[in-house]
C-alpha positions in Angstrom: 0.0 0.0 0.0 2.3 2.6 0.9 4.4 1.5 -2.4 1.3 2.3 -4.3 1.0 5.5 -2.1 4.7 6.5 -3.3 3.6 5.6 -7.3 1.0 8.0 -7.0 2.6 10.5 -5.6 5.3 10.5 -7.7 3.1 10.3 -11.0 1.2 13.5 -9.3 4.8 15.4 -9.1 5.9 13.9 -12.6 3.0 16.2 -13.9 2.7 19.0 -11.8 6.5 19.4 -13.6 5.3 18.7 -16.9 2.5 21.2 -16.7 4.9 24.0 -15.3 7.5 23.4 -17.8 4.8 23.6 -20.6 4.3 26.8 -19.7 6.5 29.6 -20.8 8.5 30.9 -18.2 7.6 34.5 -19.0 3.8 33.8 -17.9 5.1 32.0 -14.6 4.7 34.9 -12.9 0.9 35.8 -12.9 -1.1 39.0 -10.7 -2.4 37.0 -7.3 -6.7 37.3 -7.5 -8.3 39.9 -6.4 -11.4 39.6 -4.0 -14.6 41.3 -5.7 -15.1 43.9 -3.0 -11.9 45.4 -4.1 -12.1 49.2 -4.0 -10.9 49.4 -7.9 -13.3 46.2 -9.1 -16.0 48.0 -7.1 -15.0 51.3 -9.1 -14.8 49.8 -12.0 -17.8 47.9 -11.8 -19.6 51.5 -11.1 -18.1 52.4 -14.4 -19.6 49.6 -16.1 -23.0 50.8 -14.4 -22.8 54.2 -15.4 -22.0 52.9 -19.0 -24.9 50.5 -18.9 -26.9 54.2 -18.2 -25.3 55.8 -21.1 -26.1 53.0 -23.4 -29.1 52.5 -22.8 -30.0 56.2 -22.4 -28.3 56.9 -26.4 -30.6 53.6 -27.0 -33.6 55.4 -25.5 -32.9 58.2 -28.0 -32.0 56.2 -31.0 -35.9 54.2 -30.4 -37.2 58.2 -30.2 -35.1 58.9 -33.4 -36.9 55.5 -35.1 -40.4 56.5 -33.7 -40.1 60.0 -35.1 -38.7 59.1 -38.8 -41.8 56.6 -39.3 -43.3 59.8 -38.4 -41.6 61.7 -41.1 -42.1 58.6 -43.2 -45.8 59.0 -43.2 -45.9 62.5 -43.7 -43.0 61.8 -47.0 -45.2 59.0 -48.0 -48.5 61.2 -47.8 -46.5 63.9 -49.8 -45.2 61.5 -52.6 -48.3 60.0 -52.9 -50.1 63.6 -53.5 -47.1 64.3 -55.7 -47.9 61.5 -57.7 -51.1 62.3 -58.3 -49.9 65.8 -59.6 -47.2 64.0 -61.6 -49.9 62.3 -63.1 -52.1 65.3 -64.3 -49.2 67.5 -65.1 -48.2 64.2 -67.9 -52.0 64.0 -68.9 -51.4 67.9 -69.6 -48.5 67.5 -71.3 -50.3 64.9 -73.8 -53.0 67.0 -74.3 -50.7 69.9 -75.3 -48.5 67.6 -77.9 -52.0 66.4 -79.3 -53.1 69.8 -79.4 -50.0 71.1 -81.0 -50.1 68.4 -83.6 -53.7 69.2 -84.3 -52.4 72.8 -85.2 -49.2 71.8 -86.8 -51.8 70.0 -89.2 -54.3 73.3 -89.7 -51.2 74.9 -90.2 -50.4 73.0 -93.5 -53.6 72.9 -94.2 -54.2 77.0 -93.9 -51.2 76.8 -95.8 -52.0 74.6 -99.2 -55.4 76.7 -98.8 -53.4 80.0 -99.4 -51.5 78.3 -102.4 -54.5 77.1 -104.1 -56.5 80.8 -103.4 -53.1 81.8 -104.9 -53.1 79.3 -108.0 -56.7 80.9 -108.6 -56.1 84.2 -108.7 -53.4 83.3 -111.0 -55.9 81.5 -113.3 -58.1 84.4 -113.1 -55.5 86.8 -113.9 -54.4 85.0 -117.0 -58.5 84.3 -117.6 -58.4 88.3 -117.4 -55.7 88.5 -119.8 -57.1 86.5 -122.3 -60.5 88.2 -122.2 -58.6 91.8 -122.4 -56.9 90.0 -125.7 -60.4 88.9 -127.2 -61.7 92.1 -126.8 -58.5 93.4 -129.0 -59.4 90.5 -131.7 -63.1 91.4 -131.6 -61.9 95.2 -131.8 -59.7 94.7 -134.7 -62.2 93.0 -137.0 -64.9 95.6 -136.0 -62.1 98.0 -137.3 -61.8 95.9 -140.3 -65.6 96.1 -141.4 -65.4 99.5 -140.6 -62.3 100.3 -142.7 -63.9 98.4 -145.6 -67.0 100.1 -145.2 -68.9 99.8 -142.1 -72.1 98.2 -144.0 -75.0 97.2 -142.3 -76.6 93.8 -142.5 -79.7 95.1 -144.3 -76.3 96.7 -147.0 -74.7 93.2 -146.9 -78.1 91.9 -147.7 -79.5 94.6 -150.5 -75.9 93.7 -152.4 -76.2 89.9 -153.0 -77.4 89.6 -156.6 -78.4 86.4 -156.3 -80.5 84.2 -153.7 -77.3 82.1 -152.9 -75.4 85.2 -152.5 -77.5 86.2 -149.8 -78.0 83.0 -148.2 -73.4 82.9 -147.6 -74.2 86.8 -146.7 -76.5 85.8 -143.9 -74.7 82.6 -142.7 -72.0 84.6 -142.5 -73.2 87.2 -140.2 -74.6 85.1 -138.4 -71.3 83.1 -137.5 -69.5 86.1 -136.7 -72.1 86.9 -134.4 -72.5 83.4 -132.9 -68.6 83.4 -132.2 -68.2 86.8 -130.3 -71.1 85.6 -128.4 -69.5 82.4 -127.4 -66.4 83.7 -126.5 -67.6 86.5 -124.5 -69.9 84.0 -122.5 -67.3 81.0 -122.3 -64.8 84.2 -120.7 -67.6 85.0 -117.8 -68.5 81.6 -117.2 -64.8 81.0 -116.4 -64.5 84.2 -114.6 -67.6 83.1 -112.8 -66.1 79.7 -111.4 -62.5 81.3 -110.5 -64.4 83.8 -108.4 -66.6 81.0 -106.8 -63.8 78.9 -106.3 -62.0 81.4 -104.7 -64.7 82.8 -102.3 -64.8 78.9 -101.1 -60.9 78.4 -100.3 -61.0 81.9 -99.1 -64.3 80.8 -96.6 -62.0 77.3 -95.3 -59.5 79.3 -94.8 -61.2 81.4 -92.5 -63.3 78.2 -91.0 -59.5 76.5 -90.4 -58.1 79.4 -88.8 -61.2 79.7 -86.5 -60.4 75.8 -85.5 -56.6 77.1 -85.1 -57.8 80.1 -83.1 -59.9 78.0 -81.0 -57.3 75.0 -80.7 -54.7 77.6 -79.2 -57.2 78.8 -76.8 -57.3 75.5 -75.7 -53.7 74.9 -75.5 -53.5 78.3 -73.6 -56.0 76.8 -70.9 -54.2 73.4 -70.8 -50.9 75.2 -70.7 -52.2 77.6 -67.6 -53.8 74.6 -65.9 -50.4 72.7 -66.0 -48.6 75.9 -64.8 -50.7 75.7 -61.5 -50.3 72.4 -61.2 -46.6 72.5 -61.6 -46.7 75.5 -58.8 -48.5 72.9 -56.6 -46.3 70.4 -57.2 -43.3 72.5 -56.4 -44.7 73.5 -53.1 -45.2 69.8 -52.0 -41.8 69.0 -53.7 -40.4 71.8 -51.4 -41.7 70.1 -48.5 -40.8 67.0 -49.3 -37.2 68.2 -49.5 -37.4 69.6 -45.6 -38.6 66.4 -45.0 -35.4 64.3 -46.6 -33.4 66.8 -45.3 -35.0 66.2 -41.4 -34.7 62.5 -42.2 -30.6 63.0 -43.2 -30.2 64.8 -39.9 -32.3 61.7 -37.9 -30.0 59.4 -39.6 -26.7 61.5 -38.7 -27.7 62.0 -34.8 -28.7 58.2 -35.5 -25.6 57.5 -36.4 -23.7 59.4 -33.7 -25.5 57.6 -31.0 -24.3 54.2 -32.5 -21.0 55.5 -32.5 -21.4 56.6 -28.8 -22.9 53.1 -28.4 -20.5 51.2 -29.8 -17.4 53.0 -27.6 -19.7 52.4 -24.5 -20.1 48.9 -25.2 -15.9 48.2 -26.1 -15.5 50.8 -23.0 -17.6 48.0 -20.9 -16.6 45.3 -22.2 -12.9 46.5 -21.7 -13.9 47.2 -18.2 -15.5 43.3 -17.5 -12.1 41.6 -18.8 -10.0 43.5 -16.5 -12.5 42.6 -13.5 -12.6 39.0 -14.6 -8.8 39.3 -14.9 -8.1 40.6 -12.0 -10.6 39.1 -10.1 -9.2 35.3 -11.4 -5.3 36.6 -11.4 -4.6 35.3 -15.0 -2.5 38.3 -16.8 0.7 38.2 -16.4 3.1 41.1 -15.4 6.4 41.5 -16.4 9.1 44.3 -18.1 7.0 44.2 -21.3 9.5 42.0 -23.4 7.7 41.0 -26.6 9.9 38.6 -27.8 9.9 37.3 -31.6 6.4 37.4 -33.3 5.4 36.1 -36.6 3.2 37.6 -39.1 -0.6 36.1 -38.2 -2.0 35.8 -41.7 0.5 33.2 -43.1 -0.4 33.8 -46.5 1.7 35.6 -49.7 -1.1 37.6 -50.7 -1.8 39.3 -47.0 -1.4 42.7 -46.7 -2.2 45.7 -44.2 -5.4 47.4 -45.2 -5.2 49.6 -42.5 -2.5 50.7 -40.1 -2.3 51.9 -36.5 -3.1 55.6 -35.7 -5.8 58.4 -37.2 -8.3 57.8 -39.6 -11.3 58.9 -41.3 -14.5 58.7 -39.0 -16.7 56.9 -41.5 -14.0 54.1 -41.1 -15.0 52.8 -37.6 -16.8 53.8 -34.5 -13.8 56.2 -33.6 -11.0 58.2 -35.3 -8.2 56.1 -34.3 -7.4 52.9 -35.1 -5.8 51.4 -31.9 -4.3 48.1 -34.2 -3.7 47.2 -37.7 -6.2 45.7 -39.9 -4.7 42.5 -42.5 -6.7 41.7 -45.4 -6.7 39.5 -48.5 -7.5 40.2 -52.2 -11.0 39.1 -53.5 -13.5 37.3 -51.8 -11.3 34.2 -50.6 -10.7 36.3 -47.0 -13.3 34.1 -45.4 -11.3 31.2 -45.4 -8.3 32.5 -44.1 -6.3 30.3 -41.3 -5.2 32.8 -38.2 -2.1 31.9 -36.6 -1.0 32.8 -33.0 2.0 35.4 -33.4 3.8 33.6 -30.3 3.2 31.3 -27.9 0.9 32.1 -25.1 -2.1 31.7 -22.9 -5.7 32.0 -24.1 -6.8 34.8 -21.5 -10.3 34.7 -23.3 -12.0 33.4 -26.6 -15.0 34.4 -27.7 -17.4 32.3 -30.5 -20.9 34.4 -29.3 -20.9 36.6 -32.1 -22.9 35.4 -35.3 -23.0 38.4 -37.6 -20.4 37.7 -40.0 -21.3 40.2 -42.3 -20.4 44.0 -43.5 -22.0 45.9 -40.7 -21.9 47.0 -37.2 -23.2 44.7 -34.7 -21.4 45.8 -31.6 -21.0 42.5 -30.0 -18.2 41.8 -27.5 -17.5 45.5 -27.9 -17.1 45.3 -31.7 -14.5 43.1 -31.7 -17.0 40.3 -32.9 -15.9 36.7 -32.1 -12.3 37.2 -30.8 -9.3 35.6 -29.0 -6.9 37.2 -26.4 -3.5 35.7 -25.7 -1.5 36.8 -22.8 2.0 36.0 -24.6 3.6 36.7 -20.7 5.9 39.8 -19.4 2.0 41.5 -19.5 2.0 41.6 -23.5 -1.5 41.1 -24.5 -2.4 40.4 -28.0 -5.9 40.7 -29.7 -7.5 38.6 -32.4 -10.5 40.0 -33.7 -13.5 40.0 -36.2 -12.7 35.9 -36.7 -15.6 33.8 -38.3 -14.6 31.0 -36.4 -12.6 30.6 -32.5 -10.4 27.7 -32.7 -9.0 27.6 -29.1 -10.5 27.8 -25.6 -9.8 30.0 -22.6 -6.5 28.7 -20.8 -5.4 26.7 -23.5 -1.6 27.0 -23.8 -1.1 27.8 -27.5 1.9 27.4 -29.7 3.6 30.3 -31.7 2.1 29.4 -35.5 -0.6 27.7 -34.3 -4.1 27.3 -36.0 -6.4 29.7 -34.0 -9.0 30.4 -35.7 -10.7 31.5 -39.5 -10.7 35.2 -40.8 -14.1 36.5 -40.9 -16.3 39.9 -40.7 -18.1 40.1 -37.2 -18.2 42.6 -35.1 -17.7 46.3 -36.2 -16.5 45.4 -39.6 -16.7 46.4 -43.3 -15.2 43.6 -44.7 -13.6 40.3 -43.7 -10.2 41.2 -42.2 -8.2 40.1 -39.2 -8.0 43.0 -36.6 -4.9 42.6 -34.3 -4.6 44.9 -31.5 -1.7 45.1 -28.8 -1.5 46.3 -24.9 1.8 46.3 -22.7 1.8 46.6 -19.1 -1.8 46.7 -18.4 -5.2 46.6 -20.3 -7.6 49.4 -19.3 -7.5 52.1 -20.5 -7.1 51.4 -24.1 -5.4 54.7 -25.3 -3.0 54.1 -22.6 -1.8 50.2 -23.1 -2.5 50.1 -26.8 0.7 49.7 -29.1 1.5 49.9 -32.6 1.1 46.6 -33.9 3.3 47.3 -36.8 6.5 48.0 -34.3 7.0 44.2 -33.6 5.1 42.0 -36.1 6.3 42.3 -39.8 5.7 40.0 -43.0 
């Protein structure tokens, strides 16, 4: 038995030595726990309290923010839908204009091949004119000619056949000659006659046409008012509609803001719990800050640094500086991306409770999405975040190059990247235990 009782003992020691020589001799030396009623956990827990207000106070505002642009909504969605209807009479207007100035573009020829033909007449009736003015100069001449060979009468022309033949040619004679000026005199006025009719009637469809053009531009006139007041309507709602947009682009920027203010509140907080539960289970290590070698955690060619450590734009994140380095990869093949450990360490927290991995700003785990921090020892603390996928547990000894997880896109995140982040010598607050990344890891 007490062989036994030495075999166990010894096996007991055999691992106790094993465990302890696993770990790295830089994290040997860990903070001893604090109790909870601790003055600074009990200050730092008010912190968290008073954050917990904040949030949920900026919440309070963004819900009266929501409440109030359905508000606006409705009264936009009123306006359009009167707008519309506007829209609508204002094209029924414009169709009856365009029908309306085709309906005159068509009088217009019309008036206008009425004016040639009224022309073309009194053309024909000049030349009609001409030709009766030349008959008369015939019909002159030839009385001239009788008179010049002796003006007789018909009773003389008669008296001085000297035979009954003779006067029967006389008569015939005269009578032809009379027959023809008669003929030609009448034939002149009846042609006369129908050029004046015909031009009375063109002249009357001219005036009946331009009536129907009077009357159609009267119409258009009216049409074209009616549209004008309907166009000044509509640019009144249009007008309001526009303070509207307007009130709804300022709603969405104090939105906006109060996500921002959110967001720092929540990684504020959430900063705040991991140094209570750290110091509360005495698991950081302290130390002179000695980083040691690190290797680049994207162990890929094609990785690059999509955004560095220090100021940036504020559409770029939830503040204006980026407190860690952002790695990427071309195209869409980022999502599959294997995470390595940059040196060997202790996982002081891994987090898989994060399922929005997508472009966006979710906020969880203080926007760092799902995430893994590894206490590398000499109090160097290294951050993994925005992973798809945690590989490793909490107080799992990991290896330097070590599979710990996939690159992803949760938390506060535009696109799938792997955020690391580095504090020395302490962990709240941020600004004051952050380092640039950049300074010890390189590809």
């Amino acid at each position: 038995m007490m062989i036994m009782n030495k075999k166990i003992i010894a096996i007991f020691l055999i691992l106790i030595i094993s465990i302890t020589m696993a770990i790295p001799s830089s994290m040997a030396h860990a903070v001893d726990p604090v109790p909870e009623d601790d003055p600074e956990i009990i200050k730092l827990r008010q912190e968290i309290e008073d954050l917990n207000k904040e949030i949920a106070a900026n919440e309070a505002k963004m819900a009266e923010i929501m409440n109030e642009k359905k508000e606006v909504k409705k009264s936009a969605d009123a306006l359009m839908d009167q707008i519309a209807v506007l829209q609508g009479q204002i094209d029924n207007y414009n169709f009856k204009i365009r029908k309306l100035n085709s309906q005159i573009a068509a009088l217009n020829t019309q008036i206008m091949n009425t004016e040639n033909e009224i022309k073309a007449t009194e053309e024909k009736m000049e030349q009609q004119e001409k030709d009766i003015a030349d008959t008369q100069e015939i019909l002159g001449e030839r009385v001239r000619a009788m008179y010049m060979s002796g003006n007789v009468s018909t009773i003389e022309v008669i008296l001085e056949a000297d035979s009954f033949e003779s006067l029967l040619t006389r008569l015939e004679l005269i009578a032809r000659i009379a027959a023809h000026d008669n003929a030609i005199i009448e034939a002149l006025k009846k042609q006369i006659a129908e050029l004046a009719s015909l031009k009375a009637k063109l002249e009357e469809d001219k005036i009946k046409l331009e009536e129907s053009k009077a009357s159609i531009e009267f119409s258009k006139t009216e049409t074209q008012a009616a549209k004008a007041e309907v166009n000044k309507a509509k640019s009144v709602l249009d007008a309001k509609l526009f303070v509207l947009d307007s009130h709804v682009a300022k709603l969405n920027a104090e939105d906006a803001a109060y996500k921002r203010m959110i967001a720092r509140a929540e990684a504020q907080r959430e900063a705040y719990d991991q140094k209570i539960y750290f110091m509360i289970h005495g698991i950081a290590s302290t130390g002179d800050g000695s980083v040691g070698n690190m290797i680049w955690p994207v162990p890929y060619e094609s990785s690059y640094i999509s955004s560095a450590w220090g100021q940036r734009d504020l559409n770029a994140g939830s503040g204006n500086f980026h407190y860690g380095m952002d790695i990427s990869m071309p195209g869409a093949n980022a999502y599959d991306k294997r995470i390595i450990a940059c040196a060997t360490g202790k996982v002081l927290l891994a987090s898989n409770s994060c399922s929005h991995n997508y472009r966006g700003f979710c906020g969880c785990n203080g926007g760092y999405g799902r995430y893994v921090i590894i206490d590398q020892g000499q109090g160097v603390y290294v951050y993994y975040a925005h992973l798809a996928t945690v590989y490793v547990s909490e107080g799992e000894i990991v290896s330097q190059g070590q599979n710990i997880g996939i690159m992803g896109c949760t938390g506060n995140s535009t696109g799938a990247h792997l955020h690391l982040e580095m504090r020395i010598g302490g962990i709240v607050p941020r600004s004051t235990y952050a380092v640039n990344p950049g300074l010890y890891v390189r590809k």
